[in-house]
C-alpha positions as CSV (number, residue, x, y, z in Angstrom):
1,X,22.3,1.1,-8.3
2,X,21.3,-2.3,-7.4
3,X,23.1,-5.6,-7.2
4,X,22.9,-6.5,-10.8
5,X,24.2,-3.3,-12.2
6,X,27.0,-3.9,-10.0
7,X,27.8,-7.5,-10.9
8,X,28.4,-6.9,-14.1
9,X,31.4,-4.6,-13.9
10,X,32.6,-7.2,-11.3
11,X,32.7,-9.8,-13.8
12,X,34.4,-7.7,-16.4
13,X,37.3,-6.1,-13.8
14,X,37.6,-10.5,-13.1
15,X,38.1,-11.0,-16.4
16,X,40.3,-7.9,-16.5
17,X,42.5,-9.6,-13.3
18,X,42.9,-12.4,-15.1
19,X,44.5,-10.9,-18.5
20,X,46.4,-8.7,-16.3
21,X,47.9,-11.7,-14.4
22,X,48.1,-13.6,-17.3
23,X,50.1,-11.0,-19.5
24,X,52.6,-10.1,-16.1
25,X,53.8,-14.1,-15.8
26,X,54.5,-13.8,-19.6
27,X,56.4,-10.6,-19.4
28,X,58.3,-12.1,-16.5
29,X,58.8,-14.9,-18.6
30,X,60.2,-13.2,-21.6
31,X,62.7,-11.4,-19.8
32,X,63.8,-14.5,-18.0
33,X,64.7,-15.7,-21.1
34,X,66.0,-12.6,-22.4
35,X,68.2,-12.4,-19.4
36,X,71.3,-14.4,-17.9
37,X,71.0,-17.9,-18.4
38,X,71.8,-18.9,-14.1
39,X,68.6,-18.0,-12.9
40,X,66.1,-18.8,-16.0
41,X,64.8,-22.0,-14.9
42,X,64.2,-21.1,-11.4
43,X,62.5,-18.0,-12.7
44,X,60.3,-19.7,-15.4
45,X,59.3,-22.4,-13.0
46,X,58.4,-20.1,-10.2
47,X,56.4,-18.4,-12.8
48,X,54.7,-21.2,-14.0
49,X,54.3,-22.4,-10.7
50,X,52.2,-19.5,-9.9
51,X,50.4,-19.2,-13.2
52,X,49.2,-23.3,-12.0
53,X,48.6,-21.9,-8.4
54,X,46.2,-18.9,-9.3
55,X,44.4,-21.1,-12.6
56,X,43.2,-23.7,-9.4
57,X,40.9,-21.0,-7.9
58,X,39.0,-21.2,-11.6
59,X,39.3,-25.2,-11.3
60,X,38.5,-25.2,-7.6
61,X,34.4,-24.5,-6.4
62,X,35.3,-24.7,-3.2
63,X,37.9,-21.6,-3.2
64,X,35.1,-19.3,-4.7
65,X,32.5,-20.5,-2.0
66,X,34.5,-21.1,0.9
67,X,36.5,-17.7,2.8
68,X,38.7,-20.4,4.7
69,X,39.8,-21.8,1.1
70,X,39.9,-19.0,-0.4
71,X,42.2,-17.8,2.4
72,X,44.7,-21.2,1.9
73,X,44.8,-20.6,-1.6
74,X,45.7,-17.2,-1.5
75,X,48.3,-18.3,1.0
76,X,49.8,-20.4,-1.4
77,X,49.5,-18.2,-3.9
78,X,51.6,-15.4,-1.8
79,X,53.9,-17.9,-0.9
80,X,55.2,-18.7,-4.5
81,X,54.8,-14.5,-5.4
82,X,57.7,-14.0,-2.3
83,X,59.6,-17.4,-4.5
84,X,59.3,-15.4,-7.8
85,X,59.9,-11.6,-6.3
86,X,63.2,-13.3,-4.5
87,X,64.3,-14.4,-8.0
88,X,63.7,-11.6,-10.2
89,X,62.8,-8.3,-9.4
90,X,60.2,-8.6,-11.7
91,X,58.2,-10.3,-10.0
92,X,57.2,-7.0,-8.1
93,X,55.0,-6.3,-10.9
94,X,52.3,-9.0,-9.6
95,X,52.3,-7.1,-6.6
96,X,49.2,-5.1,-8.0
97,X,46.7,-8.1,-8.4
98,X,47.9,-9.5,-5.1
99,X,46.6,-6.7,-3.3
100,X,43.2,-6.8,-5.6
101,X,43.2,-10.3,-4.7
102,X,43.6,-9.6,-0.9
103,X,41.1,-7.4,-0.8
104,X,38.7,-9.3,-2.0
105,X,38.7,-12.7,-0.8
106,X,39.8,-11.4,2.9
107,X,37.9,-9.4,5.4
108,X,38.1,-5.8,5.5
109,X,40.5,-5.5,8.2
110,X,42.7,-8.8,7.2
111,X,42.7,-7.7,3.4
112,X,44.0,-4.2,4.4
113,X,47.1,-5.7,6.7
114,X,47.6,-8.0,4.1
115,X,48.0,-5.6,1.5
116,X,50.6,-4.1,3.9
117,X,52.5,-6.8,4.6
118,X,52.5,-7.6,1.0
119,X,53.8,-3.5,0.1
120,X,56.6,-4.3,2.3
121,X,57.9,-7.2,0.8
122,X,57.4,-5.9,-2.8
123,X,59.7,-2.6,-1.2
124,X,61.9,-5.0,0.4
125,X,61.9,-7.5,-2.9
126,X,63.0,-4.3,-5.2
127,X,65.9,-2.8,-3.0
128,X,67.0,-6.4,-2.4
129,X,67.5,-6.7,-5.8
130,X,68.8,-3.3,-6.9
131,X,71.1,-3.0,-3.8
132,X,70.1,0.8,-2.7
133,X,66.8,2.6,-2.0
134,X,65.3,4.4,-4.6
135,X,62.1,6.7,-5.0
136,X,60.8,4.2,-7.2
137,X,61.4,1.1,-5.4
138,X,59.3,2.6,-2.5
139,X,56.5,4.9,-4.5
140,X,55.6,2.1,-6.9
141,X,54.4,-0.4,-4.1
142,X,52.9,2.8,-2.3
143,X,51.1,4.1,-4.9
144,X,49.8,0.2,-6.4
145,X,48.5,-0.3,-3.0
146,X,47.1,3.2,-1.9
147,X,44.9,2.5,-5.7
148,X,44.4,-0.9,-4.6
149,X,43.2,0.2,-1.3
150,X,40.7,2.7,-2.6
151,X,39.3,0.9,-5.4
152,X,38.4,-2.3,-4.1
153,X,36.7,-0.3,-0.5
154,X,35.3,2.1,-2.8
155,X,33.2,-0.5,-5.2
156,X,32.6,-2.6,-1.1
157,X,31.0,0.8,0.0
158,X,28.5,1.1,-2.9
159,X,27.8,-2.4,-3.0
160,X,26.3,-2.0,0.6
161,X,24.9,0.9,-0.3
162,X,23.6,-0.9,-3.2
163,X,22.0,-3.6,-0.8
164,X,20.5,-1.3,1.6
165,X,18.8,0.2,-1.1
166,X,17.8,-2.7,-2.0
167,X,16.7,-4.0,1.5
168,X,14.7,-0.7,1.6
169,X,12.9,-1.3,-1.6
170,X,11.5,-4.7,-0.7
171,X,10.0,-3.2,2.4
172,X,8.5,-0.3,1.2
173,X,7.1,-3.0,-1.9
174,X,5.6,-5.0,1.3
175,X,4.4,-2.1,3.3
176,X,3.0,-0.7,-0.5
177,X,0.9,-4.5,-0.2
178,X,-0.2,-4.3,3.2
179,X,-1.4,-0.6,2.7
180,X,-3.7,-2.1,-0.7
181,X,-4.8,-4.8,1.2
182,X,-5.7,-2.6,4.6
183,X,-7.7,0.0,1.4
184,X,-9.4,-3.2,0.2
185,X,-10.7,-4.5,3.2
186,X,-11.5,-0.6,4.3
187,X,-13.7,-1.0,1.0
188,X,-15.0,-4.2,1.6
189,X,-16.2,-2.7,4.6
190,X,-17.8,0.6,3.7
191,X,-19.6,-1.5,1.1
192,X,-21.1,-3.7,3.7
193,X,-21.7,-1.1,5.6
194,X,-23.4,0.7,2.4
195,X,-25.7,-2.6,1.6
196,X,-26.5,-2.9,5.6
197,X,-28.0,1.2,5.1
198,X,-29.9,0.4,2.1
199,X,-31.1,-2.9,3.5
200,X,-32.2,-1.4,6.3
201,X,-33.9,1.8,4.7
202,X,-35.2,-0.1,1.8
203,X,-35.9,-3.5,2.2
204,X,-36.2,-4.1,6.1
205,X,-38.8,-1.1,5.8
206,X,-40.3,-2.6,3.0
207,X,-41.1,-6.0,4.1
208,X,-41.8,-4.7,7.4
209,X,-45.2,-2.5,5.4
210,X,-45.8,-6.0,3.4
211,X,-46.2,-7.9,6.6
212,X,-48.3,-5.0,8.5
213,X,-50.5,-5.1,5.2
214,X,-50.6,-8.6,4.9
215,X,-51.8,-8.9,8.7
216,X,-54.4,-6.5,7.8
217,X,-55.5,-8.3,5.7
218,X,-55.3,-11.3,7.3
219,X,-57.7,-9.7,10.3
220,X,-60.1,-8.5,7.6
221,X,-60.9,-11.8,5.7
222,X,-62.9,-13.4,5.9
223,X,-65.9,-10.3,6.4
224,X,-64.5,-7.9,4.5
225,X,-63.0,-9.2,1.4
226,X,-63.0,-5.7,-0.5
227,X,-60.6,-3.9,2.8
228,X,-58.4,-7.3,2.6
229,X,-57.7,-7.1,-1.6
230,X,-56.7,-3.1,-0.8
231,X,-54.2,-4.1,1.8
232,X,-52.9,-6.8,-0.2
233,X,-53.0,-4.9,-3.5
234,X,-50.6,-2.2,-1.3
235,X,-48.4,-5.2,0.1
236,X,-48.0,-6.1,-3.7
237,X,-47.3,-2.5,-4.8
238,X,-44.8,-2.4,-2.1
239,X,-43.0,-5.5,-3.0
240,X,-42.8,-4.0,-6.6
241,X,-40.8,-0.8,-5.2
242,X,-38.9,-2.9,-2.9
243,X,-37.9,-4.9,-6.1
244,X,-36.9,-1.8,-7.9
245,X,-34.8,-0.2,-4.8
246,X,-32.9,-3.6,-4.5
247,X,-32.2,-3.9,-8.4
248,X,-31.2,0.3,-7.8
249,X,-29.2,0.4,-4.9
250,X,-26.9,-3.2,-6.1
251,X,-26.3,-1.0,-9.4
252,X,-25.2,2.3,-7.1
253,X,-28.1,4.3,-9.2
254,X,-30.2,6.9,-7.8
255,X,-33.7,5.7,-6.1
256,X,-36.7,5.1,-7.9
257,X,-38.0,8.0,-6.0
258,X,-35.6,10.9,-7.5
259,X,-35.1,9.0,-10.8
260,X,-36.0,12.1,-13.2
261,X,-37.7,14.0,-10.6
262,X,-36.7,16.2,-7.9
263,X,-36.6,15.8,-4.0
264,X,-39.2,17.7,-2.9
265,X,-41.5,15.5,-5.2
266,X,-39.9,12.5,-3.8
267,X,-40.4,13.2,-0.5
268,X,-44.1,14.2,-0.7
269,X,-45.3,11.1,-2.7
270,X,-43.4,9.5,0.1
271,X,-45.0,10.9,2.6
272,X,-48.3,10.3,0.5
273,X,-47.4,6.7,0.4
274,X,-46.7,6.5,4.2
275,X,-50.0,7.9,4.7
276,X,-52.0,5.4,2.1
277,X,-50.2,2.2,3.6
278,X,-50.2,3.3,7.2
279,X,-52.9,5.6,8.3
280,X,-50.2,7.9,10.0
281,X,-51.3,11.4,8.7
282,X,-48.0,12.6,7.1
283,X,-48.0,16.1,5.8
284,X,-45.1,17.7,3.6
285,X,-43.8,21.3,4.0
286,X,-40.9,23.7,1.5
287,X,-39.5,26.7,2.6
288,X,-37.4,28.0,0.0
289,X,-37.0,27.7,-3.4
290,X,-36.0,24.6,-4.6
291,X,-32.5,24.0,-5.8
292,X,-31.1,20.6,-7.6
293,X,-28.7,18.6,-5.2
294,X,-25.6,16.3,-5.4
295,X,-27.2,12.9,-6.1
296,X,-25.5,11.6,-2.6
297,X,-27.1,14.4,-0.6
298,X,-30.5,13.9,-2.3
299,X,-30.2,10.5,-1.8
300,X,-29.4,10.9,1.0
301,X,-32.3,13.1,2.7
302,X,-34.3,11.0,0.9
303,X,-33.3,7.6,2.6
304,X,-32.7,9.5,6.3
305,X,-36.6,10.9,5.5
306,X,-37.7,7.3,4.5
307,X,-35.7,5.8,8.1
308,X,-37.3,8.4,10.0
309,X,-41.0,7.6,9.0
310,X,-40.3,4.1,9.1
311,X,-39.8,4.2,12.5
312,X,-42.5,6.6,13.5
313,X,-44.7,4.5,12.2
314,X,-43.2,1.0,13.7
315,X,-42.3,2.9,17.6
316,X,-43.4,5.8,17.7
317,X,-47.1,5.4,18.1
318,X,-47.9,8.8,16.7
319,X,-51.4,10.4,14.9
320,X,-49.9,13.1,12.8
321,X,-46.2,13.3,11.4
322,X,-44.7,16.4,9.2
323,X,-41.9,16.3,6.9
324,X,-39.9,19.7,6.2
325,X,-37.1,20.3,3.7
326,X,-35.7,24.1,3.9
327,X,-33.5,25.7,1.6
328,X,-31.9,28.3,2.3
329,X,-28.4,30.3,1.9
330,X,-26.4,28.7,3.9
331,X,-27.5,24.8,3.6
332,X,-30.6,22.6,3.5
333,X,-32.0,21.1,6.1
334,X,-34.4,18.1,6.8
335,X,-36.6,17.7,9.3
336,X,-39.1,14.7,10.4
337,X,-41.2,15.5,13.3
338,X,-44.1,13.2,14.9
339,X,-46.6,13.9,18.3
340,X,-46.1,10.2,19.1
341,X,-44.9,8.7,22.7
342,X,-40.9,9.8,22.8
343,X,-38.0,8.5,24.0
344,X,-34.4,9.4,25.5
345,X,-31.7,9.9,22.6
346,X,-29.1,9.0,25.2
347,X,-30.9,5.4,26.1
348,X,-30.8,4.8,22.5
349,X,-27.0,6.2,22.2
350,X,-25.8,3.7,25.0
351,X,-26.6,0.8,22.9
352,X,-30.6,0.4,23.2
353,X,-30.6,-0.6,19.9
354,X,-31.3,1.6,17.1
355,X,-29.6,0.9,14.2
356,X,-31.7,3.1,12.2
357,X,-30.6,6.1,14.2
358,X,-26.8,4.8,13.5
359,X,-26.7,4.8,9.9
360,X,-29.2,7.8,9.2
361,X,-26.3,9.7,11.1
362,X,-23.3,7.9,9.3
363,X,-25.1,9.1,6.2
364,X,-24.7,12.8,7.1
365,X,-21.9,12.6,8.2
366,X,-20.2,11.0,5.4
367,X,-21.4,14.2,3.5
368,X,-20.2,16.2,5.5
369,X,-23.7,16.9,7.6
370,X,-24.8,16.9,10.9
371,X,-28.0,15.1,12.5
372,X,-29.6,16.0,15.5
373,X,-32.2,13.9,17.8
374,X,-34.6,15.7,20.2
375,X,-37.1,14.1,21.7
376,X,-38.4,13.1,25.8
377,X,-41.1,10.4,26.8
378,X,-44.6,12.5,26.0
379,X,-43.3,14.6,24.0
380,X,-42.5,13.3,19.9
381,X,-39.4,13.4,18.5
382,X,-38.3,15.8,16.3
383,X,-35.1,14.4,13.6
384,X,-33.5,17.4,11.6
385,X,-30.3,17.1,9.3
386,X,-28.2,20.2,8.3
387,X,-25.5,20.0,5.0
388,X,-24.0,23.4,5.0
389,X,-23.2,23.3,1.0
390,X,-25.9,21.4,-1.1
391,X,-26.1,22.7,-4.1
392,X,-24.0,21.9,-7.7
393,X,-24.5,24.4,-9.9
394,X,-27.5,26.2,-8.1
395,X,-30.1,25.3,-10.5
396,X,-33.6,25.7,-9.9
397,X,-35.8,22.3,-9.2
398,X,-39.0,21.2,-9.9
399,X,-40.9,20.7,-6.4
């Protein structure tokens, strides 16, 4: 229930107040002048006194906005009840909307006493008038203000329910848009960190093979003009696939390289390429049979494959290189090995740079695979990356 809901059977039980004040003067009335003739005035002006009294708090902003006024008018407003109630027993009748009206417009505690006090006259008022105590003199107060009493704290106790509620939704609404904005800048980060991967493993490599070509080149000219056009026919071949990998990977599609093909076929025309553009003899090896991949975990091995040479090439300073994919029952795994000059994984994992290294492992991971570094100074460096469930539907592929 919120705060509207709730305002709208408080306007109607106003509206209700009123008639039911209204209709009580005019009864009071009409027995005044149904009755004996010595008190009539007195009790028709008391009445209309009051009926002048409770129309100000309609005329009057300030009694509706202001606790203190309302407080002063409702003083008043007692004050010429007690006039009425001493003229006519009657006027016990208005008790009931007094004690609404206490309740209300005074605090909780102050409303309550109030509605005493005023139970005591209206008790006092009735055997004043009748001359003896009766059950009825005393239950009919009683009873109009224990209803009184409930009602009003009743509908005050759901009301602050009511705004607690509402309280409550407004901050789960604001946690609900600080958690979307925390997921959209999670996403705007794991795409960056997607484009700084492909950059790295596409682009970066690939204009780092133009500009080894293009100094070949450069070194050849101006004696051997036929060596030169090969190097920079390769530099142009490479800008070419660079251009498609970009135009790929911004789209999210597979790479050129496994676009209608399989990964074992990517992988050896890459290591066939590696070869052509870099003289590092790169040889490719399957055990197993073939099976088709996720399109993540191809891509994948084939980026982490494509790192891995990149920088055996660039560091490594190696002669021969051999690229391994396995297949097998429980996984696939990758591995890039080189006989070139080594290093210390841990020199590298202390911050020696190596972003390569960094995001050919957040790859794996991120499916759910593991890469492993071993390598010492002298002695290569061997690179091999395990996913313990690669395959879809098992089906065969074309190697």
């Amino acid at each position: 229930m919120n705060p509207e809901s709730l305002a709208r059977p408080l306007r109607l039980l106003r509206v209700c107040l009123h008639l039911l004040v209204g209709a009580l003067l005019a009864v009071v009335a009409v027995r005044a002048l149904a009755g004996p003739a010595s008190h009539r005035a007195a009790v028709l002006a008391a009445a209309l006194a009051v009926a002048v009294v409770y129309a100000v708090a309609a005329a009057l902003p300030s009694v509706r906005r202001s606790r203190r006024a309302a407080a002063a008018w409702l003083a008043v407003l007692t004050a010429g009840w007690l006039v009425l109630l001493g003229l006519t027993p009657d006027g016990v009748w208005l008790a009931f909307p007094l004690f609404l009206l206490h309740l209300h417009l005074l605090p909780a505690r102050w409303g309550v006493l109030a509605v005493a006090a005023t139970t005591v006259a209206a008790v006092g008022g009735v055997i004043g008038h009748q001359g003896a105590v009766t059950p009825g003199a005393v239950l009919g107060p009683v009873l109009g203000a224990g209803v009184s009493v409930g009602t009003v704290l009743g509908y005050q106790a759901l009301y602050r329910e009511s705004e607690q509620r509402r309280r409550l939704i407004e901050q789960l609404t604001a946690t609900r848009a600080e958690l979307a904005a925390a997921e959209h800048a999670a996403g705007v980060l794991a795409e960056r960190e997607r484009l700084a991967r492909e950059i790295h493993d596409t682009l970066a490599q690939g204009l780092s093979s133009i500009q080894l070509l293009l100094r070949a080149a450069q070194r050849a000219l101006p004696e051997r003009v036929g060596v030169a056009a090969d190097h920079v026919e390769q530099a142009r071949r490479t800008a070419q696939d660079n251009l498609a990998e970009a135009r790929r990977f911004v789209r999210a599609l597979a790479p050129p390289g496994l676009d209608g093909g399989s990964l074992p076929a990517a992988l050896r025309r890459l290591c066939a390429t590696t070869t052509a553009r870099s003289g590092l003899a790169v040889r490719f090896r399957l055990d197993g049979t073939a099976v088709r991949l996720p399109t993540p975990h191809e891509v994948a091995l084939l980026r982490i494959a494509q790192s891995a040479l990149a920088n055996t090439v660039r560091h490594a300073g190696a002669t021969r290189a051999e690229v391994t994919l396995r297949y097998g029952g429980h996984g696939v795994v990758l591995d890039v090995a080189d006989d070139g000059g080594g290093f210390e994984p841990g020199d590298v994992a202390e911050g020696g740079g190596g972003f390569g290294l960094a995001a050919m492992r957040a790859r794996a991971e991120e499916l759910g695979g593991t890469l492993t570094v071993a390598s010492a100074p002298g002695r290569g460096t061997s690179l091999a990356v395990r996913f313990a469930r690669p395959t879809t539907e098992g089906t065969p592929a074309t190697a």
